[in-house]
MOPAC internal coordinates of N, CA, C and O (Angstrom, degrees):
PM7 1SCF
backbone

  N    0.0000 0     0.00 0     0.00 0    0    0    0
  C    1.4534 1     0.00 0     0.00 0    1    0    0
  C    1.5261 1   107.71 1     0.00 0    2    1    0
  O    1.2310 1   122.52 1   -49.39 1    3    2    1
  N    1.3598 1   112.78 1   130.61 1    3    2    1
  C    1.0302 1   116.02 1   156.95 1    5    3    2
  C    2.0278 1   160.55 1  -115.77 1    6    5    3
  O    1.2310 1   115.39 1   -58.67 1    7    6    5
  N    0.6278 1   126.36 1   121.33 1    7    6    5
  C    1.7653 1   130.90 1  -151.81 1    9    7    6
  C    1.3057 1   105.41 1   -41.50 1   10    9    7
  O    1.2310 1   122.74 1   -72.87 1   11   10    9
  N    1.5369 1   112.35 1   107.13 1   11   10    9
  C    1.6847 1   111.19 1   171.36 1   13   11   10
  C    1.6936 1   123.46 1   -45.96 1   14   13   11
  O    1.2310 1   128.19 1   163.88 1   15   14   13
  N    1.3184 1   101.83 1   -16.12 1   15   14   13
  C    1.2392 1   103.75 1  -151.04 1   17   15   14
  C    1.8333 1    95.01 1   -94.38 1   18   17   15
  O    1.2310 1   133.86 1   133.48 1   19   18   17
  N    1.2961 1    90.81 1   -46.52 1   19   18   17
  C    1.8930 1   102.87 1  -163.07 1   21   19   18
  C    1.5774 1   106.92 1  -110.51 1   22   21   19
  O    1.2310 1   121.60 1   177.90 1   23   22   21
  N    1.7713 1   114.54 1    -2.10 1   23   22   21
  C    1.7990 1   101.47 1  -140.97 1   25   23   22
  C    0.8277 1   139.31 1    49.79 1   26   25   23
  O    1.2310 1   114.23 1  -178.03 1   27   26   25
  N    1.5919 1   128.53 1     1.97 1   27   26   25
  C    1.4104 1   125.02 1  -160.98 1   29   27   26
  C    1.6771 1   113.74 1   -84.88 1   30   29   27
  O    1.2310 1   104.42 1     2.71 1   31   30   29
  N    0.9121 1   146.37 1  -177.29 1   31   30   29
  C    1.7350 1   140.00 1  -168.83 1   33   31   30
  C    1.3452 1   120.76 1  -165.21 1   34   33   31
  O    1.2310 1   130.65 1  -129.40 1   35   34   33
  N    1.6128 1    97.06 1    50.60 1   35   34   33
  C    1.6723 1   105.79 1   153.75 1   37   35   34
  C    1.6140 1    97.82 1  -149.27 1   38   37   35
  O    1.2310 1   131.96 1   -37.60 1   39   38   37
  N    1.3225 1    94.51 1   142.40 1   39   38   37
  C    1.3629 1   106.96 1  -148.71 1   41   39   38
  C    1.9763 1    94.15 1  -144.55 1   42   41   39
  O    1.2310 1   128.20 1   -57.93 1   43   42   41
  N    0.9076 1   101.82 1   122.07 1   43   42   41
  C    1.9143 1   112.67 1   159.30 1   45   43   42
  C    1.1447 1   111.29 1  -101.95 1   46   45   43
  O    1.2310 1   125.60 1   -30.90 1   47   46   45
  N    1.8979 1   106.85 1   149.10 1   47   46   45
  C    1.4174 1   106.10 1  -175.45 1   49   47   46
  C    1.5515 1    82.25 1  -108.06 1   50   49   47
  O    1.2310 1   125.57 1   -18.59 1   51   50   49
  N    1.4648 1   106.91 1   161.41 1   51   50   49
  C    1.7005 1   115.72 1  -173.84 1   53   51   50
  C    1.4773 1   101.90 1   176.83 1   54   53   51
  O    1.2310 1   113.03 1   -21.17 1   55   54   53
  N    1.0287 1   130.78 1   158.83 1   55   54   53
  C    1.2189 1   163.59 1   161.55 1   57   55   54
  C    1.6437 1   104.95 1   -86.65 1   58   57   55
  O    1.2310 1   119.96 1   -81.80 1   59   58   57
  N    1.2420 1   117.69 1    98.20 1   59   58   57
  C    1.5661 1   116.56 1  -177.14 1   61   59   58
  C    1.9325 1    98.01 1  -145.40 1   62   61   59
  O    1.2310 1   118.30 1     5.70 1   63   62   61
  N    1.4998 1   120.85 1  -174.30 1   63   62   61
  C    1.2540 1   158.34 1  -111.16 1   65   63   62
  C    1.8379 1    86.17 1  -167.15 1   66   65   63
  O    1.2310 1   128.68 1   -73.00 1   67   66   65
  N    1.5898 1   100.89 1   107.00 1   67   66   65
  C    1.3833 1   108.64 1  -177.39 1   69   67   66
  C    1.3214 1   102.04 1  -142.55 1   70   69   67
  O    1.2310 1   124.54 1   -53.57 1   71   70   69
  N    1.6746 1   108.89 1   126.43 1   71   70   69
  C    1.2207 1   128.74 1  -173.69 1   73   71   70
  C    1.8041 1   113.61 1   -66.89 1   74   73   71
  O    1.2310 1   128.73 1   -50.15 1   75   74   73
  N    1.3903 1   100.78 1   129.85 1   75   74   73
  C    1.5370 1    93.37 1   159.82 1   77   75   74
  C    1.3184 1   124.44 1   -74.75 1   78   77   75
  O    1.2310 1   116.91 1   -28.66 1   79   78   77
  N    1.4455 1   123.48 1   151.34 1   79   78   77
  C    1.5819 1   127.19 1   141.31 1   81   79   78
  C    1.5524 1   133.67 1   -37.12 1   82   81   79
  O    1.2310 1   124.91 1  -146.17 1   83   82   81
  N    1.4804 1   108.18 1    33.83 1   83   82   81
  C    1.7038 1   114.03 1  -165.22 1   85   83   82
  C    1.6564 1    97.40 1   -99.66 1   86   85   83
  O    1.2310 1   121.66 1   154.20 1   87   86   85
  N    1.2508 1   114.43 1   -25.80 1   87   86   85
  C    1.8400 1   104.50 1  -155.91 1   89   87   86
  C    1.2445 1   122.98 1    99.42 1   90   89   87
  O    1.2310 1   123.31 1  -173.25 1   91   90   89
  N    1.0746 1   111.26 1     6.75 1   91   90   89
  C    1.6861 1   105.54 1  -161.87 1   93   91   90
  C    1.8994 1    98.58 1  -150.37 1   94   93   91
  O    1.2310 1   127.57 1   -96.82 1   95   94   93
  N    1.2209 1   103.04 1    83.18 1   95   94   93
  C    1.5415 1   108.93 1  -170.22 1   97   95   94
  C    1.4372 1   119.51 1   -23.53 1   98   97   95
  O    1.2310 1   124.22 1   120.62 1   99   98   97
  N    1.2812 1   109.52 1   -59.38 1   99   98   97
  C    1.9825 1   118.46 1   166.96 1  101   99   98
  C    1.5820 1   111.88 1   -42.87 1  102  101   99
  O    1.2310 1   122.74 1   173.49 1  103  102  101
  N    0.8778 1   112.35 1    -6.51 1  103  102  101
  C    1.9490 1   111.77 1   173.32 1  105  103  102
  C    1.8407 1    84.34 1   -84.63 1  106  105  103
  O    1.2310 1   125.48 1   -59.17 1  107  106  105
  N    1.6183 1   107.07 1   120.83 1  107  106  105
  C    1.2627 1   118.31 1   160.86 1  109  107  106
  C    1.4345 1   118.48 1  -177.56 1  110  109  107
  O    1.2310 1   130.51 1   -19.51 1  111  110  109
  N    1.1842 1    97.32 1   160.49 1  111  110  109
  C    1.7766 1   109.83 1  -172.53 1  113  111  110
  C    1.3315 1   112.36 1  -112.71 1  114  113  111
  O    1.2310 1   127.11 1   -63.26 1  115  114  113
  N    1.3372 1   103.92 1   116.74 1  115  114  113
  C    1.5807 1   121.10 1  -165.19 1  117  115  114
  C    1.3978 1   109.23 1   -67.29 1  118  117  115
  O    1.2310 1   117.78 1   -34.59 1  119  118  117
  N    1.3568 1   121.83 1   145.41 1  119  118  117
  C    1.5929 1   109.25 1   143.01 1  121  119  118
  C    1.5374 1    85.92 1    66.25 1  122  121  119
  O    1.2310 1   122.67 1   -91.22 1  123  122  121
  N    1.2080 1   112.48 1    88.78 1  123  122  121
  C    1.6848 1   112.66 1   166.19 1  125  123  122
  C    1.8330 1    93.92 1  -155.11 1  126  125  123
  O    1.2310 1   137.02 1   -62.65 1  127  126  125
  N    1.8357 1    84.65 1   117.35 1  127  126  125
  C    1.7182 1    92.27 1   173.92 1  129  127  126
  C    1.5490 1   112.11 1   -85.15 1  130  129  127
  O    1.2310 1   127.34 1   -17.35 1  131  130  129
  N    1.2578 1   103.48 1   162.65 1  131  130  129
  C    1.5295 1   102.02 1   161.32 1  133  131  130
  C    1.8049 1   103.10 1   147.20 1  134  133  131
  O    1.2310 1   122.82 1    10.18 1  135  134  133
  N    1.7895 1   112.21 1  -169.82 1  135  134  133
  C    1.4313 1   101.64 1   176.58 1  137  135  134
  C    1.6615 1   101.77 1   -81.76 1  138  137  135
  O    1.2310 1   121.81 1   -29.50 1  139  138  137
  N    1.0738 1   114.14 1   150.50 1  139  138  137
  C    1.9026 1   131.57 1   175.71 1  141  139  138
  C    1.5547 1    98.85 1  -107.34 1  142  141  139
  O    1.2310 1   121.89 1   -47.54 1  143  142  141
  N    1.3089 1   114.00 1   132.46 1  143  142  141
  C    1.5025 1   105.00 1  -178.73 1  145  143  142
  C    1.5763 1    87.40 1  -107.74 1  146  145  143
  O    1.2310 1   123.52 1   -44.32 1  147  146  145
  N    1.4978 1   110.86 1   135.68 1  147  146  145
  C    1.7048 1   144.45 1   162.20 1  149  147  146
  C    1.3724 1   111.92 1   -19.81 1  150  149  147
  O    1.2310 1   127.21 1   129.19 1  151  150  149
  N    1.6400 1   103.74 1   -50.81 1  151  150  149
  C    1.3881 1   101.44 1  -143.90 1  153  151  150
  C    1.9157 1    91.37 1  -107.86 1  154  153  151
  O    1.2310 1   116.55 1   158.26 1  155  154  153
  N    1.5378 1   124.16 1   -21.74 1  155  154  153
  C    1.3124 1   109.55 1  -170.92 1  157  155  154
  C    1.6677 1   100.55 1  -134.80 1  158  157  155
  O    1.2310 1   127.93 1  -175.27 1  159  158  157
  N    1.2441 1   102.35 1     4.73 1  159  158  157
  C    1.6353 1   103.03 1   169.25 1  161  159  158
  C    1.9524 1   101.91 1    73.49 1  162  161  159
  O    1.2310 1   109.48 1  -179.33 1  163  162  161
  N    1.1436 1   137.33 1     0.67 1  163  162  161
  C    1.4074 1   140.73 1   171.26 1  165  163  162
  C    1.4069 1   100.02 1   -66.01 1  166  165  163
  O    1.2310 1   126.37 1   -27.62 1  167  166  165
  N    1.5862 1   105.36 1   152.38 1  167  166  165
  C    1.7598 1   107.29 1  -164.17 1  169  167  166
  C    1.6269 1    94.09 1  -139.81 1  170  169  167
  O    1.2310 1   130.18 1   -36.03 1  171  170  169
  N    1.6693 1    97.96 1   143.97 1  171  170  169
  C    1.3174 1    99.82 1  -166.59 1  173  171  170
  C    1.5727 1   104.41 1  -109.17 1  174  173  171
  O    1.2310 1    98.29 1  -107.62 1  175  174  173
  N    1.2410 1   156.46 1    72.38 1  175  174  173
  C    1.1540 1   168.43 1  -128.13 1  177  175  174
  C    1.5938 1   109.42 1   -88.92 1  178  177  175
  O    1.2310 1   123.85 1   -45.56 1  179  178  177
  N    1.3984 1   110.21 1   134.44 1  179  178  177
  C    1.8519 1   122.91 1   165.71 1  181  179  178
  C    1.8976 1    96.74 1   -69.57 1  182  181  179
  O    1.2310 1   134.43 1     6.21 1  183  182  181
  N    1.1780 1    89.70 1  -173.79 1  183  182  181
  C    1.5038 1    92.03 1   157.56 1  185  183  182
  C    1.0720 1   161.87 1    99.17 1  186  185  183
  O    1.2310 1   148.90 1   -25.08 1  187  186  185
  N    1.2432 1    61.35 1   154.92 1  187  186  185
  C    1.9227 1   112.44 1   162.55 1  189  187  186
  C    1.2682 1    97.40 1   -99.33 1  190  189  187
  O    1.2310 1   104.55 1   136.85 1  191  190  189
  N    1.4524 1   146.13 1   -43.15 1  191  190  189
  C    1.7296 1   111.57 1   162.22 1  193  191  190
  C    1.4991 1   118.51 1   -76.38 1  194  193  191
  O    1.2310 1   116.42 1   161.37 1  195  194  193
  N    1.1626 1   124.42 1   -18.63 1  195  194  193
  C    1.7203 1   101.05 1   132.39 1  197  195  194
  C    1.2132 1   137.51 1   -14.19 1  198  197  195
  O    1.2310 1   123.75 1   108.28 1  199  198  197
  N    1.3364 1   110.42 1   -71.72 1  199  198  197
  C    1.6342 1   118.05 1  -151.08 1  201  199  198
  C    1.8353 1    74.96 1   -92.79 1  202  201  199
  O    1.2310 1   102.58 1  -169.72 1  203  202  201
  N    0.8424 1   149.52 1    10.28 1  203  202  201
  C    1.6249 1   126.87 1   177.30 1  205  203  202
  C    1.5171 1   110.83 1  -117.08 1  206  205  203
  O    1.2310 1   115.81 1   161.65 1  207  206  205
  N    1.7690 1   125.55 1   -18.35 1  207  206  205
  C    1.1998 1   143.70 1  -171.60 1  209  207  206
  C    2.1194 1    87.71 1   -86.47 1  210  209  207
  O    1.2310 1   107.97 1   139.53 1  211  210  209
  N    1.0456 1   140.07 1   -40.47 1  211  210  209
  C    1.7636 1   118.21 1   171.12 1  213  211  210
  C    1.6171 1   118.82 1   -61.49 1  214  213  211
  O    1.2310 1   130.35 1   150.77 1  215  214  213
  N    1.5759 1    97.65 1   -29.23 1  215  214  213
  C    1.3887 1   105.04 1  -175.13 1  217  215  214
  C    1.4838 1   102.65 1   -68.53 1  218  217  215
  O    1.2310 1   117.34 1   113.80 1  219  218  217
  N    1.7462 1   122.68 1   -66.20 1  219  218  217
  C    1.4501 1   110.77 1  -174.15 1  221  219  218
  C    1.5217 1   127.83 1   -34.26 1  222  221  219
  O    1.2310 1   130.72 1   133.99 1  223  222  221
  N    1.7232 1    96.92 1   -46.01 1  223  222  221
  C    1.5577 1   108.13 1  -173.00 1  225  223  222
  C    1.1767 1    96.12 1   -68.49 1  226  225  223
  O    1.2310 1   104.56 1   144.29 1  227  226  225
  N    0.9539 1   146.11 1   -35.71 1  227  226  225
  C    1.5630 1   155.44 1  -150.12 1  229  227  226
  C    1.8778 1    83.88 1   -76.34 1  230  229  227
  O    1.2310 1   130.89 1    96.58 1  231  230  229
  N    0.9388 1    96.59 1   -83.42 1  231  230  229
  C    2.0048 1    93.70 1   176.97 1  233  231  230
  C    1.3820 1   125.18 1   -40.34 1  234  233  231
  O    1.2310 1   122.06 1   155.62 1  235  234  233
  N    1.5121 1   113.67 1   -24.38 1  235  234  233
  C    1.1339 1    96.62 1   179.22 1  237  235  234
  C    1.6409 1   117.54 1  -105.09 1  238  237  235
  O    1.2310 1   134.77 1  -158.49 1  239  238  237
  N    1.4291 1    89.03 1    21.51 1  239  238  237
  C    1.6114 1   107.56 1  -173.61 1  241  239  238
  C    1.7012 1   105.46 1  -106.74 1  242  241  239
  O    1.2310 1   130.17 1   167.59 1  243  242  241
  N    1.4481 1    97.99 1   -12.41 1  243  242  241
  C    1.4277 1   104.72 1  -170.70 1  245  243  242
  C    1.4760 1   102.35 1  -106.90 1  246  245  243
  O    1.2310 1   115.54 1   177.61 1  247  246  245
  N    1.3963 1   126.06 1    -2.39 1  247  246  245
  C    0.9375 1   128.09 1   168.56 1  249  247  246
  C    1.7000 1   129.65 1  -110.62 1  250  249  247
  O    1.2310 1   134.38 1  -147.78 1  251  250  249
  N    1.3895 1    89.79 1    32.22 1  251  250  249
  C    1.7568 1   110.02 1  -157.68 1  253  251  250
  C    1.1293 1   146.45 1   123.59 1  254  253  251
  O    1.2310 1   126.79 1   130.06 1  255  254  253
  N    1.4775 1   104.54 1   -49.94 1  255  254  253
  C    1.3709 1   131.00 1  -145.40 1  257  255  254
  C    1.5957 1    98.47 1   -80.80 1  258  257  255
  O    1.2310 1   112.00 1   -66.55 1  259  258  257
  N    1.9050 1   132.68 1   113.45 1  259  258  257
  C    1.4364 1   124.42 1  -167.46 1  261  259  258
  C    1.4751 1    69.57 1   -93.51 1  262  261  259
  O    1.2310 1   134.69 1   -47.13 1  263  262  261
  N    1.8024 1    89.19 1   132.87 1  263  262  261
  C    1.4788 1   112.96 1   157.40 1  265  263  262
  C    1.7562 1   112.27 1  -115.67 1  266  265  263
  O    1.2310 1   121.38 1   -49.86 1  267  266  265
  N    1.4625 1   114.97 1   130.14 1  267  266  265
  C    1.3389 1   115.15 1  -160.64 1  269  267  266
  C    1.6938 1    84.84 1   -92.18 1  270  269  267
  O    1.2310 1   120.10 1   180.00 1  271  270  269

């Protein structure tokens, strides 16, 4: 498998805290399972943390937060 983000191909699975594209480091989505790639931090998701990672952003988009 390889990392959409970087190509790169080592990857941990984990439950981690993934930054949005807003600018503002504290924009993030808690508690997001899936593969984490090593080298650029991009996460490759099952899912059901799929379908739950639009909803968070979705809240924190509804509560302000411009997500690009």
């Amino acid at each position: 498998m390889k990392c959409p983000g970087c190509e790169g191909e080592a990857f941990v699975y984990a439950t981690r805290d993934v930054s949005l594209n807003t600018g503002n480091p504290d924009d993030v989505v808690h508690d997001v399972k899936g593969d984490h790639c090593i080298r650029c931090g991009a996460v490759i998701m099952n899912a059901g943390t799929a379908e739950q990672y639009p909803e968070k952003a979705e809240a924190l988009e509804n509560a302000g937060v411009p997500i690009k």
